[in-house]
Structures are given as C-alpha cells and as structure tokens.
C-alpha positions in Angstrom: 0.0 0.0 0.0 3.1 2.2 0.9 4.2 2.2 -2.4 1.1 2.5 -4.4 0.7 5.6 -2.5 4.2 6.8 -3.9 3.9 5.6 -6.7 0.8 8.1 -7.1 2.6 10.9 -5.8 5.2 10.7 -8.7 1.9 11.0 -11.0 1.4 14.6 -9.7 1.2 16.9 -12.3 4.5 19.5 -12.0 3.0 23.1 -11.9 4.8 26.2 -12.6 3.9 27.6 -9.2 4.4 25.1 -6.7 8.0 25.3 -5.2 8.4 29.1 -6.0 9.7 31.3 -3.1 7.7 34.6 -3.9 4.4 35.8 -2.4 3.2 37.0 -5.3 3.3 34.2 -7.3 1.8 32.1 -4.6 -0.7 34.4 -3.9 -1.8 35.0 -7.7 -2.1 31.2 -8.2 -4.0 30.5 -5.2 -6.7 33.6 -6.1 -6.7 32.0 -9.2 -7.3 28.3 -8.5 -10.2 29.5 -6.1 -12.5 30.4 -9.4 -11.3 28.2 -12.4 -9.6 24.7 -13.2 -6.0 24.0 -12.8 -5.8 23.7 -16.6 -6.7 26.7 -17.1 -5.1 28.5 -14.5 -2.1 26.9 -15.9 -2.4 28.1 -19.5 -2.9 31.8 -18.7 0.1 31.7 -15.8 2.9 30.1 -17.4 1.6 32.0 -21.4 0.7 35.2 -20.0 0.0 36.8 -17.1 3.9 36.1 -15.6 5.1 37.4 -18.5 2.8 41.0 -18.6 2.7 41.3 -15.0 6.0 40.1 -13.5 5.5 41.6 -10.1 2.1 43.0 -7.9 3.7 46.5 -8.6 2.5 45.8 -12.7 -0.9 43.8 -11.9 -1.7 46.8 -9.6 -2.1 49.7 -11.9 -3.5 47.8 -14.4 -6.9 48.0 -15.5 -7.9 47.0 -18.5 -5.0 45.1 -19.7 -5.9 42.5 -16.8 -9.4 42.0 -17.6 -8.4 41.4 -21.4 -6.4 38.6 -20.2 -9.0 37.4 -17.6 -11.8 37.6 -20.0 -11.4 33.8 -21.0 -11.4 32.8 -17.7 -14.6 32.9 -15.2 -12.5 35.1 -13.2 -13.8 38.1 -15.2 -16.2 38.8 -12.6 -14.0 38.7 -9.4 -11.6 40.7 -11.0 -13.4 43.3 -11.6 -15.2 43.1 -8.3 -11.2 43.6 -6.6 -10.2 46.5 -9.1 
C-alpha cells in the first residue's frame, strides 16, 4: 500500500507555481485556483500573465489590460469586483 501511495505521488502533475519562493506568485495562483480549473489557470500563468505582470507593482495599476487577459477565464467577474 506504501508504495502504491508513492507511486501516485510521482503521478502529480509538476506546476509552474508550486515550489516558488515569492508571495506573489503564490498568492496569484491561489486567487486563481479559487475560481477556475488547474488547466486553465495553468495556461494563462505560465503563457501570459507572468510574463505582462511580472510583479504585484504591474498587476496593480492595471486595469484594462488584466481583464483582457482574464476575460477567457470565469475570473472576469472577481476581477473586476477587486479592481
């Protein structure tokens, strides 16, 4: 049973967040992961957002720019609702 059960944790799927030693990337992730599925998350993280907004200085004065990205997603809502 012991190794079944690692055997399973090797199946984990790797994401781009987990293992990262910065708040903000934590912190994006897990508002993300609250609203949509991992896939998803996954795709706009690693594609996009990181890349536009590298830092909470950058997601902060954004406006539109964020809700352009977001508008796939059915975070649309929620981000509006913090902006």
């Amino acid at each position: 049973m012991q190794e079944a059960f690692k055997a399973g944790l090797g199946k984990w799927k790797r994401l781009p967040w987990r293992g990262k030693k910065n708040a903000y990337v934590s912190w994006l992730s897990e508002s993300m992961l609250q609203q949509t599925r991992v896939e998803a998350v996954e795709r706009l993280f690693l594609h996009q957002l990181l890349r536009v907004f590298p830092d909470i200085e950058s997601l902060a004065i954004a406006k539109e720019e964020v809700l352009k990205l977001w508008e796939g997603l059915r975070l649309l809502f929620s981000c509006k609702e913090s902006s």
